[in-house]
N, C-alpha and C positions, 0 to 999 in steps of 0.2 A: 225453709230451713237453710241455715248460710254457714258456711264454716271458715273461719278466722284463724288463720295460722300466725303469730308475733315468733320472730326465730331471736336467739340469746344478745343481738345488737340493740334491737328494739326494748329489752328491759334490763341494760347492764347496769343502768342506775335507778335510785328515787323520782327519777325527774323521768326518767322513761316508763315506771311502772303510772306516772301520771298520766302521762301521754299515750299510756295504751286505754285508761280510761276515758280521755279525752277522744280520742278516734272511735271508741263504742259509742259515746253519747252524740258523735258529729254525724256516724253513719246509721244511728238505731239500733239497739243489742236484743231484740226481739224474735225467738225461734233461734238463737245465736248458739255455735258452739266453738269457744276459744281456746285452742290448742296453743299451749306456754312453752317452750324452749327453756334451756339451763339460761341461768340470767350473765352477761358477757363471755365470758372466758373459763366458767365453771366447768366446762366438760374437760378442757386442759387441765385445769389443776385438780379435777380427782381421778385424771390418768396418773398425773403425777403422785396422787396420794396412792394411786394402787403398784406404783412402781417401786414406789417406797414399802408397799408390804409387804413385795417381794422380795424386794433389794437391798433396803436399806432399813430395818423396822425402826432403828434409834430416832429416823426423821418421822417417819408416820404420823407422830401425833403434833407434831408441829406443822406439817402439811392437810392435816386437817383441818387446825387449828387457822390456819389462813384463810381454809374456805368459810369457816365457822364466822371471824370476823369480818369478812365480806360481809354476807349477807347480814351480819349484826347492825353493820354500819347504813344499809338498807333501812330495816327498819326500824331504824330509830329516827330518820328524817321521815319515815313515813309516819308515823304512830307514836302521836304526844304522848297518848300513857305507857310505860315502860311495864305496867302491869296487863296489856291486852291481851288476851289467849294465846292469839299467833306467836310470841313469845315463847310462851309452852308449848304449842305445834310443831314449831320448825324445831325446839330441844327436844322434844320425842322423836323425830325423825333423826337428826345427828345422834342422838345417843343409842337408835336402833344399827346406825352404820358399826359405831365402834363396840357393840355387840355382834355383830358379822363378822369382822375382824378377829376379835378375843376367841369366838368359837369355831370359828370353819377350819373344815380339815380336809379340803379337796384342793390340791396342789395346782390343780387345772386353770390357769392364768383367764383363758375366754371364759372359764362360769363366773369367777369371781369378779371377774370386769363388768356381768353382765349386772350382778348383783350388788353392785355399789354404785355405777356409775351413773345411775338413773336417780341418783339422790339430790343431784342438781336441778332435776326438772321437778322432783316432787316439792322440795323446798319454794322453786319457785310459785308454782302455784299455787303452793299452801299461802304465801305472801299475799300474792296478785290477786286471790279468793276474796282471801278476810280483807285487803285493802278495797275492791268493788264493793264489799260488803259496807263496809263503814261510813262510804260517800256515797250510798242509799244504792249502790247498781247491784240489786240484789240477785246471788249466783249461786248455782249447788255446783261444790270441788266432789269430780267423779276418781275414779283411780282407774286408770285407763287399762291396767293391767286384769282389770276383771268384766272388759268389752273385747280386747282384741287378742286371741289365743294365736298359737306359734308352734311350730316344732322347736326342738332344742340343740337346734343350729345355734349355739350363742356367738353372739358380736356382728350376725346376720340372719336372722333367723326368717324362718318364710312362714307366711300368714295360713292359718288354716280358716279358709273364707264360711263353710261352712259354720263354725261352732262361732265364728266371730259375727256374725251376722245372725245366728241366733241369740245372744248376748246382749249384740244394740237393737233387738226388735224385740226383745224381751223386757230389757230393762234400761232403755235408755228414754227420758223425759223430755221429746222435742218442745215443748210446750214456754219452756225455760232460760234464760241465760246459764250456760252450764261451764266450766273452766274445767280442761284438763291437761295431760304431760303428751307434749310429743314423745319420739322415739322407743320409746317403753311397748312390752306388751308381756305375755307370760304364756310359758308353757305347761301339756298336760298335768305336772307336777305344781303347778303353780309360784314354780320359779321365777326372777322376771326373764325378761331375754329384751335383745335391741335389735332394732330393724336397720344396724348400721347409720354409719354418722351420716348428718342432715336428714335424718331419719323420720323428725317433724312432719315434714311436707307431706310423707306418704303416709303418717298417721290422720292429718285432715281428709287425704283423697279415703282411706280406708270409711272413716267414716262418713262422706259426702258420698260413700258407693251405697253402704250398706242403709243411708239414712232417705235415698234419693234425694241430695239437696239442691238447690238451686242453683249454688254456684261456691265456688270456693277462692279465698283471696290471702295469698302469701304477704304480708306486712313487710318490708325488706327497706335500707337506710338507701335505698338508690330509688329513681324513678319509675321503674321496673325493670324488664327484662333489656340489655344492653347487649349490643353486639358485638364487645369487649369486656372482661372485667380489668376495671380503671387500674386495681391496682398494679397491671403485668401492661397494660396496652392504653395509647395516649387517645384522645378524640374520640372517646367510645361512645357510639351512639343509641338512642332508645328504638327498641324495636314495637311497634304500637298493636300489630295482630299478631301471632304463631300459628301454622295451625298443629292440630296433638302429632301427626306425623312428623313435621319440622322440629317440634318441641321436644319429640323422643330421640331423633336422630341425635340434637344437640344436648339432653343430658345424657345421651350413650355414650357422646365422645369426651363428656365431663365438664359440661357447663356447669357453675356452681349455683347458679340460679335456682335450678329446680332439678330434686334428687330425680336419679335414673328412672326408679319404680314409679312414679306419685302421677304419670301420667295414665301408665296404663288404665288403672280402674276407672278413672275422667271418663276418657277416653271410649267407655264403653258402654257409657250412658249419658253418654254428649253434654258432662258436665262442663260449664266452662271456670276456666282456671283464670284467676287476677292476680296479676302482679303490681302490687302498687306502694307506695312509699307513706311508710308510718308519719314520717314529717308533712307529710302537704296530700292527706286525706283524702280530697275530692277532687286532682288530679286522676284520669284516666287512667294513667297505668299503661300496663300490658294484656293485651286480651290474648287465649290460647284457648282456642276453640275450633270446630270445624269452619272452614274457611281457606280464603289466602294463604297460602305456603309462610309467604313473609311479607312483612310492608315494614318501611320500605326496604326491598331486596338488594340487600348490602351486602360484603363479605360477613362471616361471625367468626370470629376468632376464639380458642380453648385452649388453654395451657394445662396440662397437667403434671406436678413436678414431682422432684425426687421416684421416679421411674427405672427400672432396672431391662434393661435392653441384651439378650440374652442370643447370640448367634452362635446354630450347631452347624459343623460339618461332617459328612460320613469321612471315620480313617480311613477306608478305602478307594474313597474316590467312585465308590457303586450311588446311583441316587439314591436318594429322599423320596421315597415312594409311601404309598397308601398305610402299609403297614407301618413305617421309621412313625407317618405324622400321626396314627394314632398312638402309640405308645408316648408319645412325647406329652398327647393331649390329656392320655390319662395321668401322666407325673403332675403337670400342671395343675391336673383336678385333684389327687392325690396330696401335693402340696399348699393346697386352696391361694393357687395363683390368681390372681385375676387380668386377663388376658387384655389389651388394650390394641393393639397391632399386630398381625402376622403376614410375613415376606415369604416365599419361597421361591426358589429356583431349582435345577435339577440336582446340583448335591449342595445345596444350602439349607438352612430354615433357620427365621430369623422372628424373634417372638419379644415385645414389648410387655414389660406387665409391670403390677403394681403388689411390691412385697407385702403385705397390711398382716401377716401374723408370723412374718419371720422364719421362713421355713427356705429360705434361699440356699442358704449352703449345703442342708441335705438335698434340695434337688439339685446342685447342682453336682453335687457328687455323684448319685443315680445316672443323669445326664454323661456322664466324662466316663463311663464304663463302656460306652458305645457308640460316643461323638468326639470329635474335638469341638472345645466350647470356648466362647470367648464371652467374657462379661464385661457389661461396662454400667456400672451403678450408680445413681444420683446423675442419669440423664434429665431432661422437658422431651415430655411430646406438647407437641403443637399440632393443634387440627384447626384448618379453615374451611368451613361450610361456604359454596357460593363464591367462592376463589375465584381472583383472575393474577394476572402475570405480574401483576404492578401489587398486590397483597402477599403472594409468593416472595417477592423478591426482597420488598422491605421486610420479612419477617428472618429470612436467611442473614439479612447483613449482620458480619462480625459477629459468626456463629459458626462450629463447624457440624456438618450436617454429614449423622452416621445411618440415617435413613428415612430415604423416601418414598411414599406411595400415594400414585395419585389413581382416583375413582372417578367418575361422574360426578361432580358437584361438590367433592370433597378432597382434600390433599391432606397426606399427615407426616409431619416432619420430626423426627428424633433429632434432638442437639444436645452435643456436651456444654 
């Protein structure tokens, strides 16, 4: 059993929904399960349509309307008859969104994000299904949301391994080419919910856990996994082994490669992980597997941007003791901060994180009843794995640098 992850670059157009069939039939689609990403830029524009439901509803249906003719324009270079089902398919699906719309009455922004925004991935796969199907690469489209169950944590929901793993042992057909949605899953209620952006990745490892597979291989428009990503850092190199320890440290600190989660369950049945390039197929890639730390052992470099960089002082000049940093960590969990960096000294504490549901200004009012606080918002953290003096240095030039920490083998740099 082999599991095939294509993320939304891999099929933004007709010419790449060829090309993902092309790469089944180069590498064999036998015992195969190929997890589909929103198709380009689809996950943005039905944020955008859901900011419009909130915001703005006179735009709504025109930002719909956009996503709508995207993918029209899709299939119609794919699928000479304009009469083929998929036609109907993917209109049952959009005309189910703007029925969600018309009738929901829960004001709550993360359920209703959770229950629309998964309309990119089902669209596409309903495409990429009927398209394998018609040029003989014959596949059952599963609905991912009734294999992988969740709490209803939405916009991050956490896996309940048990019920999920009786789900894909119960009814899932390794026997098959099977197509289904990253990121998607659904809770007791059988709402959907999202396992957070780039969420894909760790719906392949989900299922290569519960399916014992062979191996699993991320699709990705690079060679594989790169020691930089190109578009923030110049001369970025390919990294050819990982091992899962290396590979977790680096998307802890927010390599864009491979999501945070998607190791772990690998990892724990020494699945190994491929990264390799939908363009040039039978290139090796990236292997992440037990083994070597790194080959070749190079600096890695991480950008993560639009960052909020958060430093408290005690008024009184008494330290920052045991009790100040738990209360702080409970605010931080209270306002589902996500923590990225922490600094302390005797009456400092200094906390990097990442806003993702906008809760900044109430903690930061909470915070200022008991600290002086200074913010400084739309900072880069930078983290280099495997550092030396001469990666440090060129990464500081013509930067100013409001903090740093260095560890054993890793440095992480906050710049405005």
């Amino acid at each position: 059993m082999r599991i095939f992850k294509f993320g939304g670059a891999s099929v933004k157009d007709a010419e790449g929904v060829k090309n993902l069939a092309k790469v089944l039939k180069t590498t064999s689609y036998d015992n195969t399960l190929v997890v589909v990403s929103a198709m380009g830029k689809t996950t943005n524009a039905m944020e955008f349509v859901i900011k419009n439901y909130f915001e703005n509803k006179t735009e709504l249906q025109s930002s719909i309307h956009d996503v709508i003719k995207y993918h029209n324009e899709i299939l119609l270079e794919l699928f000479e008859n304009e009469h083929h089902n998929v036609f109907t398919a993917v209109k049952i699906l959009f005309d189910e969104l703007a029925r969600f719309f018309k009738s929901n009455k829960s004001p709550d922004y993360n359920f209703v994000y959770d229950q629309t925004i998964g309309f990119g991935e089902l669209v596409s796969t309903t495409i990429i299904s009927h398209y394998l199907n018609e040029i003989g690469l014959k596949n059952k489209w599963i609905d991912v949301r009734e294999f992988i169950k969740t709490d209803n944590y939405y916009r991050r929901a956490n896996v309940n391994w048990d019920l999920t793993q009786e789900y894909i042992s119960s009814n899932f057909d390794s026997s098959i080419l099977n197509v289904t949605q990253g990121f998607l899953a659904s809770d007791a209620n059988n709402f959907t919910t999202t396992l957070g952006r780039e969420g894909s990745d760790y719906t392949a490892a989900i299922f290569a856990y519960c399916l014992n597979a062979n191996n699993v291989t991320i699709w990705k428009d690079v060679p594989g996994v790169l020691n930089a990503d190109p578009r923030y850092f110049e001369n970025a190199q390919l990294l050819h082994q990982i091992s899962y320890r290396e590979a977790i440290e680096l998307a802890f600190y927010g390599a864009s490669v491979i999501h945070p989660k998607t190791l772990q369950p690998l990892q724990r049945k020494e699945i190994p992980l491929y990264v390799k390039s939908f363009l040039n197929p039978k290139a090796d890639g990236t292997c992440v597997s037990k083994g070597k730390a790194l080959e070749p052992e190079i600096p890695c470099f991480i950008v993560k941007k639009n960052q909020i960089l958060i430093s408290l002082s005690s008024l009184d000049f008494s330290y920052i003791v045991e009790e100040n940093i738990s209360e702080i960590f409970s605010l931080l969990h209270l306002y589902k901060m996500k923590v990225d960096v922490i600094q302390n000294s005797a009456i400092s504490f200094s906390v990097c994180v990442d806003n993702l549901y906008n809760n900044l200004e109430k903690l930061l009012q909470h915070l200022k009843a008991k600290f002086k606080v200074t913010c400084h918002d739309n900072v880069n953290l930078y983290t280099i794995r495997h550092y030396n003096d001469v990666a440090i240095k060129e990464l500081e030039k013509d930067k100013t640098v409001l903090l740093k920490q260095l560890a054993q083998g890793t440095v992480q740099i906050v710049t405005k």
